[in-house]
KESE-554683 format. One record per atom (N, C-alpha, C, O): x, y, z; residue number from 1; residue in three letters; atom name. Coordinates in Angstrom, 2 decimals, always signed. Example, Ala and Ser with C-alpha at 12.3 -4.5 7.8 and 13.67 -1.06 7.14 Angstrom:
<kelos>
[[+13.19,-5.69,+7.80],1,ALA,N]
[[+12.30,-4.50,+7.80],1,ALA,CA]
[[+13.20,-3.30,+7.80],1,ALA,C]
[[+14.24,-3.32,+8.46],1,ALA,O]
[[+12.85,-2.25,+7.08],2,SER,N]
[[+13.67,-1.06,+7.14],2,SER,CA]
[[+12.90,+0.03,+7.87],2,SER,C]
[[+13.41,+1.14,+8.04],2,SER,O]
</kelos>
This chain:
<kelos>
[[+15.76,+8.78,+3.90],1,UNK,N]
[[+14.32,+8.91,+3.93],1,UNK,CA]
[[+13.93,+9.21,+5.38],1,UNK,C]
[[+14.13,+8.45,+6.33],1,UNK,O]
[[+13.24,+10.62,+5.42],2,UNK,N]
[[+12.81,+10.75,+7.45],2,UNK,CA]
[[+12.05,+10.16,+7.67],2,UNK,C]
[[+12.05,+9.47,+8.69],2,UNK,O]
[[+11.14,+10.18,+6.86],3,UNK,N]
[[+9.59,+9.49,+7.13],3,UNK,CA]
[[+9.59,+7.91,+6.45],3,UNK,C]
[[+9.68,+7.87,+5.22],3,UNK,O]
[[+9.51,+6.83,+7.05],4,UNK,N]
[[+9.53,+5.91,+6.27],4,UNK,CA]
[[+8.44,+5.16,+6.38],4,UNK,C]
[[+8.62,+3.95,+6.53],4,UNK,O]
[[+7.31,+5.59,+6.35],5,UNK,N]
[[+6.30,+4.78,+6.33],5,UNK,CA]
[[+5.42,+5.51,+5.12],5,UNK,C]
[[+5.15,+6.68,+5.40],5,UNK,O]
[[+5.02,+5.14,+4.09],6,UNK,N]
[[+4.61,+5.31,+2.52],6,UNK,CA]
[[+2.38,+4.99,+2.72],6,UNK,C]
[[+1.72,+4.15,+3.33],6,UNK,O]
[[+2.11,+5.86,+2.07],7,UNK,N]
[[+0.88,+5.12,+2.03],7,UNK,CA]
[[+0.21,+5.76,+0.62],7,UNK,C]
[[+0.31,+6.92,+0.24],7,UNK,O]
[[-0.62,+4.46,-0.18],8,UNK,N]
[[-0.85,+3.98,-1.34],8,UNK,CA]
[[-2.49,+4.29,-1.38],8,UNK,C]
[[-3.15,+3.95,-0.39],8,UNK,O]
[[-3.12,+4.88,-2.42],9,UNK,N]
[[-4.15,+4.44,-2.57],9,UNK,CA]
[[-4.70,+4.04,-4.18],9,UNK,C]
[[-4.25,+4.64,-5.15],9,UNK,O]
[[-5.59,+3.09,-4.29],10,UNK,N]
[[-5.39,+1.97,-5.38],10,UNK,CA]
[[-4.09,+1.35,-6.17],10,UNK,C]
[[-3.59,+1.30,-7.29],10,UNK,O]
[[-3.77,+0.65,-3.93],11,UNK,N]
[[-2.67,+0.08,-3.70],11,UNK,CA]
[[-2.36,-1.05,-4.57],11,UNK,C]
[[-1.19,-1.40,-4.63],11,UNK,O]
[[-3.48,-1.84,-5.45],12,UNK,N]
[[-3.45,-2.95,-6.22],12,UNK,CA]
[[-3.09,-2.93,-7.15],12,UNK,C]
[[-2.78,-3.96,-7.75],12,UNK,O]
[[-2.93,-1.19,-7.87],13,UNK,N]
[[-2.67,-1.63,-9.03],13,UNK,CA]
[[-1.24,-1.26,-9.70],13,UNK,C]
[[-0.40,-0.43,-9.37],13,UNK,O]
[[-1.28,-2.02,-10.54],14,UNK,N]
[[+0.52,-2.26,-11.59],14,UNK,CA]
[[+0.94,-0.55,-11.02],14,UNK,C]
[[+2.06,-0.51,-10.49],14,UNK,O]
[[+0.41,+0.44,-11.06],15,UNK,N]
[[+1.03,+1.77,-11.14],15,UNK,CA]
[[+1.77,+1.45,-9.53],15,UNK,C]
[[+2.95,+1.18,-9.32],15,UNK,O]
[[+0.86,+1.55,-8.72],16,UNK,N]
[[+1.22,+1.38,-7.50],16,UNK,CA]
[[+1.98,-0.16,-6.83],16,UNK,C]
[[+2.36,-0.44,-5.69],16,UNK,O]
[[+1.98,-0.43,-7.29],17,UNK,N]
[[+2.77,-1.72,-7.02],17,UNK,CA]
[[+4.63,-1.48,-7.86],17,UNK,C]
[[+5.63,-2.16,-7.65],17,UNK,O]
[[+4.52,-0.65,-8.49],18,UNK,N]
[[+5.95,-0.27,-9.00],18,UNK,CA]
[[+6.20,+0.59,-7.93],18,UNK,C]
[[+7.30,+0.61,-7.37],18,UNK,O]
[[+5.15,+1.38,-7.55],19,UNK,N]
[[+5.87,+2.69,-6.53],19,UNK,CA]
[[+5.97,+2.24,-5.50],19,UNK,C]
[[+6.72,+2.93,-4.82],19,UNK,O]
[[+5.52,+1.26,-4.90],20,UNK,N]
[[+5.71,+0.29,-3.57],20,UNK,CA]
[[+7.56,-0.24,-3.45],20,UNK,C]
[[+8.42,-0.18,-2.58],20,UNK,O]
[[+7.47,-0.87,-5.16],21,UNK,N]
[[+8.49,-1.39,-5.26],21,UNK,CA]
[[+10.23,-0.81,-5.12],21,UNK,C]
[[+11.25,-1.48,-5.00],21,UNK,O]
[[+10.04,+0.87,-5.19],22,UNK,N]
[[+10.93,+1.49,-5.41],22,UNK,CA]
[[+10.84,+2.26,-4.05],22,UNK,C]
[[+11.83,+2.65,-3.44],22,UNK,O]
[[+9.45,+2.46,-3.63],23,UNK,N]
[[+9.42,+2.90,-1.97],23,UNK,CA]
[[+10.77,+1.89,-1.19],23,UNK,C]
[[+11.77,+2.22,-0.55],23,UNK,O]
[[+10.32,+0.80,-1.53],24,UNK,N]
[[+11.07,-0.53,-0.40],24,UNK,CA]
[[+12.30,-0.28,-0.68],24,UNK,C]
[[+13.21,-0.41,+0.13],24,UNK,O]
[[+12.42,+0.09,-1.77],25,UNK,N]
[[+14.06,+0.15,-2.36],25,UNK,CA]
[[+14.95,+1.19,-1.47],25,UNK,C]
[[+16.10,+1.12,-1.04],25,UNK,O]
[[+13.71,+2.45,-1.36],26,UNK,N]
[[+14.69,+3.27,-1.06],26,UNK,CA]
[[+14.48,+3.59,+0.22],26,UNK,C]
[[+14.60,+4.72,+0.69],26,UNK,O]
[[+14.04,+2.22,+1.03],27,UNK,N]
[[+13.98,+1.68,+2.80],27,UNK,CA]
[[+12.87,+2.08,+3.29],27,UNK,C]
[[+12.88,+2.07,+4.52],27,UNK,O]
[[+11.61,+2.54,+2.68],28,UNK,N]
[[+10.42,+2.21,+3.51],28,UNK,CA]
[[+10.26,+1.25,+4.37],28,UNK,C]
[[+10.57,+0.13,+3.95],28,UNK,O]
[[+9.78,+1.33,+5.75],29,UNK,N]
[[+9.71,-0.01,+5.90],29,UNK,CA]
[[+8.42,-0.26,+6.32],29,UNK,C]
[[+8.17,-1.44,+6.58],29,UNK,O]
[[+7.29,+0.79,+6.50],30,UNK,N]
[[+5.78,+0.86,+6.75],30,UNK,CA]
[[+5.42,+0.97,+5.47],30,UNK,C]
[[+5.94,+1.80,+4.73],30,UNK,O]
[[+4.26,-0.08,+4.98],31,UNK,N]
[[+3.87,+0.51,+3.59],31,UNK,CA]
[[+2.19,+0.01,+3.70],31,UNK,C]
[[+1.91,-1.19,+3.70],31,UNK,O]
[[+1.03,+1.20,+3.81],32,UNK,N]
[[-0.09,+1.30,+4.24],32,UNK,CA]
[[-0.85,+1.32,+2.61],32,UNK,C]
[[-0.67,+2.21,+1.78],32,UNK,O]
[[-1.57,+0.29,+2.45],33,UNK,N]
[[-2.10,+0.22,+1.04],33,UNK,CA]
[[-3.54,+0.29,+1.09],33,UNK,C]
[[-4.27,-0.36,+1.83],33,UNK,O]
[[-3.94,+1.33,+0.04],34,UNK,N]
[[-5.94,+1.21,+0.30],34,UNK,CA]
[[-5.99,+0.65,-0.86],34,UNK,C]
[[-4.99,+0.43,-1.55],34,UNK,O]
[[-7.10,+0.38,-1.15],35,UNK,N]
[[-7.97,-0.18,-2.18],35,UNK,CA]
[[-9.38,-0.84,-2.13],35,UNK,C]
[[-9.88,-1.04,-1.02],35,UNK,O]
[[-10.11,-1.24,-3.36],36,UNK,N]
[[-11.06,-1.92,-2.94],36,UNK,CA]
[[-11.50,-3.32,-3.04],36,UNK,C]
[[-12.61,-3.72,-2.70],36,UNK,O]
[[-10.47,-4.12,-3.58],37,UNK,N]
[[-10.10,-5.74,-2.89],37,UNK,CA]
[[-9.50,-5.74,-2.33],37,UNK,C]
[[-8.47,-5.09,-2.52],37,UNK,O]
[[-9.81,-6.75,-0.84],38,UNK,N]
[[-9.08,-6.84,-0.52],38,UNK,CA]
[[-8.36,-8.25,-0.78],38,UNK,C]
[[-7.72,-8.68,+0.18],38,UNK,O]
[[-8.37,-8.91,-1.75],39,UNK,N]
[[-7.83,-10.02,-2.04],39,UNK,CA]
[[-6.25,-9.38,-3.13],39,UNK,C]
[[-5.11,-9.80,-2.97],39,UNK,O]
[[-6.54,-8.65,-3.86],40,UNK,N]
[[-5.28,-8.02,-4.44],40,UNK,CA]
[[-4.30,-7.06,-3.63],40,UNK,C]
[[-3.13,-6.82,-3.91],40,UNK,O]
[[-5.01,-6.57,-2.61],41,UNK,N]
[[-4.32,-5.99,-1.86],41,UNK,CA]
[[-3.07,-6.58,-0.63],41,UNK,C]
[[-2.04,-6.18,-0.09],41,UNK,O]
[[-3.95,-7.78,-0.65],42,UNK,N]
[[-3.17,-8.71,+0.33],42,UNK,CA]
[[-1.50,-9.43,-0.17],42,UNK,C]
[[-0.44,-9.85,+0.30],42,UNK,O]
[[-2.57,-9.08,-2.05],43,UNK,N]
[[-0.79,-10.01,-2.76],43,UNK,CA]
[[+0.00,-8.90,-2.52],43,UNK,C]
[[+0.97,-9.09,-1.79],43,UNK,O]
[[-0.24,-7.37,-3.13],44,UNK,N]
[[+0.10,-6.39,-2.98],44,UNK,CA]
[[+1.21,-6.20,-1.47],44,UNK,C]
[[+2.33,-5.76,-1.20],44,UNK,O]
[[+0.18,-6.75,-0.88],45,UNK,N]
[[+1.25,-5.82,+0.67],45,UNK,CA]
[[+2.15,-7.58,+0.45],45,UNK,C]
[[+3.24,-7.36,+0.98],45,UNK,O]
[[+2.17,-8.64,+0.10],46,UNK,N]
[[+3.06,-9.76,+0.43],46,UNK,CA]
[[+4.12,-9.11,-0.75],46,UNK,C]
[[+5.28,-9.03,-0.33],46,UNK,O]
[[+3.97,-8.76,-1.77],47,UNK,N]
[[+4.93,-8.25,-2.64],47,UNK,CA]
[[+5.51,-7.10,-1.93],47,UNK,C]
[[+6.27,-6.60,-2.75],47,UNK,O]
[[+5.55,-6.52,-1.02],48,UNK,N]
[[+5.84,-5.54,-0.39],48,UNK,CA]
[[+6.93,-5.87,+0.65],48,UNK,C]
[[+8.08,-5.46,+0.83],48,UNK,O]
[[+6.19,-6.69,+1.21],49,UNK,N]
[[+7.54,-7.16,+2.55],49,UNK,CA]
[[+8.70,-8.44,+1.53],49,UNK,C]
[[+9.85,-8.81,+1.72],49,UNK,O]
[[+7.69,-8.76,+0.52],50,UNK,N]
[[+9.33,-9.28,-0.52],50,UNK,CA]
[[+10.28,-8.35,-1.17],50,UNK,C]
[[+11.36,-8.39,-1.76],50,UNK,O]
[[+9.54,-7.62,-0.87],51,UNK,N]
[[+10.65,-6.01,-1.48],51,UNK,CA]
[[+10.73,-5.24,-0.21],51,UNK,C]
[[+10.56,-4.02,-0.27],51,UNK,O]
[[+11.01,-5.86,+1.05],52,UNK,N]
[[+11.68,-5.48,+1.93],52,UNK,CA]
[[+11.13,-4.59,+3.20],52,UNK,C]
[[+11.82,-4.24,+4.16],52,UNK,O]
[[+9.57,-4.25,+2.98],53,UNK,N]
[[+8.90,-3.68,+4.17],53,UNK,CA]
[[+8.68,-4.72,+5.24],53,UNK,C]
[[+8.49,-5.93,+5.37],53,UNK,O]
[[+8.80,-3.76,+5.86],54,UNK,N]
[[+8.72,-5.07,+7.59],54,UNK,CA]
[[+7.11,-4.95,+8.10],54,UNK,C]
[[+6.61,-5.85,+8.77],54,UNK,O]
[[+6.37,-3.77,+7.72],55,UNK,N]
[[+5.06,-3.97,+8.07],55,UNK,CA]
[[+4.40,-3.61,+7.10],55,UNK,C]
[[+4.90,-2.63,+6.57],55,UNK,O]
[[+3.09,-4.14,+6.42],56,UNK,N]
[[+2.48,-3.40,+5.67],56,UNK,CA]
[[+1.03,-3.47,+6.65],56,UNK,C]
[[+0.82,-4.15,+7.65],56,UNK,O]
[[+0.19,-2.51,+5.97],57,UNK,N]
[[-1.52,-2.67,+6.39],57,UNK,CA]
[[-2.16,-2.33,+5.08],57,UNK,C]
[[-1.79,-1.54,+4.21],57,UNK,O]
[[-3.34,-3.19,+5.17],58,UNK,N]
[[-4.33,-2.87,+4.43],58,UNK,CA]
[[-5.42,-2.13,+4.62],58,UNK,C]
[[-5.67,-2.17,+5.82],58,UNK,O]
[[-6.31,-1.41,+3.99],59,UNK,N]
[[-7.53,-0.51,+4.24],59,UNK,CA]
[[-8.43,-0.15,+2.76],59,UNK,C]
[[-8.18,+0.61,+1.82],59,UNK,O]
[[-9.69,-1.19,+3.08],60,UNK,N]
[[-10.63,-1.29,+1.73],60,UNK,CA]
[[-10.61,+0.00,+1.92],60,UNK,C]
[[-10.33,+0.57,+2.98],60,UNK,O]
[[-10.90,+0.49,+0.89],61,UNK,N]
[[-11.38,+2.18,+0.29],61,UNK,CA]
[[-11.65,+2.42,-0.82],61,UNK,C]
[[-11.02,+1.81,-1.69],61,UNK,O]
[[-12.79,+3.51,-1.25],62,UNK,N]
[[-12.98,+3.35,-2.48],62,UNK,CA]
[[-13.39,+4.99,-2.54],62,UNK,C]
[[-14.26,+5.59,-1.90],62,UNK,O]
[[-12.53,+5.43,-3.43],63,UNK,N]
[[-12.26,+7.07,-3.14],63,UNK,CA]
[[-13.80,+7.48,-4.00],63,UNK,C]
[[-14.33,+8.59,-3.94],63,UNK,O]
[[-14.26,+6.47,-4.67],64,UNK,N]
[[-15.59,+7.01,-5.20],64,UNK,CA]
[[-16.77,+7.20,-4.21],64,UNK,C]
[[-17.60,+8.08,-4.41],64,UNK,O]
[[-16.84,+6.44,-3.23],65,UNK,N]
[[-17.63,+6.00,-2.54],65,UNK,CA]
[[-17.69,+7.38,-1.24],65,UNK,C]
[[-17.00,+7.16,-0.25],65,UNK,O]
[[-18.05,+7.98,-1.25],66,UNK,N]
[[-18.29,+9.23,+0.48],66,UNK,CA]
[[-18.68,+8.32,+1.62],66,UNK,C]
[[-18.50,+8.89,+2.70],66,UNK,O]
[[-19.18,+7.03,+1.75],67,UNK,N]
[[-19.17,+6.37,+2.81],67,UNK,CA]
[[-18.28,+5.57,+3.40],67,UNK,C]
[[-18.24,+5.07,+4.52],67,UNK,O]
[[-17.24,+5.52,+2.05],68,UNK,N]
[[-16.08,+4.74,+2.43],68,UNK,CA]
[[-15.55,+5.61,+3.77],68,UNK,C]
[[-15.88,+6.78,+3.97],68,UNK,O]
[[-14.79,+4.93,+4.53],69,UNK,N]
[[-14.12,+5.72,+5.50],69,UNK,CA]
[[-12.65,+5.76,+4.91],69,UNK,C]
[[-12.05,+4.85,+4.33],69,UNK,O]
[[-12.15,+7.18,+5.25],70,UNK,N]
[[-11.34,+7.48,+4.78],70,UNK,CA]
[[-10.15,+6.79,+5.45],70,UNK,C]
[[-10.46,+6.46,+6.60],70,UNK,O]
[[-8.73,+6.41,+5.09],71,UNK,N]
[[-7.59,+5.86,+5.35],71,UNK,CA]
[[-6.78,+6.91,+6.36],71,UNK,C]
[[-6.57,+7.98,+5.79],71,UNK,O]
[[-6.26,+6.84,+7.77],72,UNK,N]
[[-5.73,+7.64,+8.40],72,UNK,CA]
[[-4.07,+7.58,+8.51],72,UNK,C]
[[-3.46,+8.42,+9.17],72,UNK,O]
</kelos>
């Protein structure tokens, strides 16, 4: 993998939380999650460094929203 830092948006949910899971697998070790809790997002990125990322970040976002600021 060249690039190993992964980034997620509606990082919370079951879809994305499998692709997190198989990111880590296959040595991500940055894994940048948006969404718009941030209380699920937080389990999200802890399920993340248990599947082996060494950093994650979070970033509320809400792709409906045009005021949201976008995730960089």
């Amino acid at each position: 993998m060249d690039n190993p830092e992964r980034r997620r948006t509606g990082g919370s949910s079951d879809i994305a939380r499998a692709i997190t899971k198989k990111l880590c697998a296959a040595r991500a070790h940055t894994v940048v999650l948006a969404g718009r809790s941030q209380e699920l997002l937080d389990v999200a990125a802890a399920e993340a460094q248990e599947y082996g990322a060494t950093k994650t970040d979070t970033v509320l976002f809400d792709a409906e929203d045009p005021r949201t600021p976008s995730a960089r």
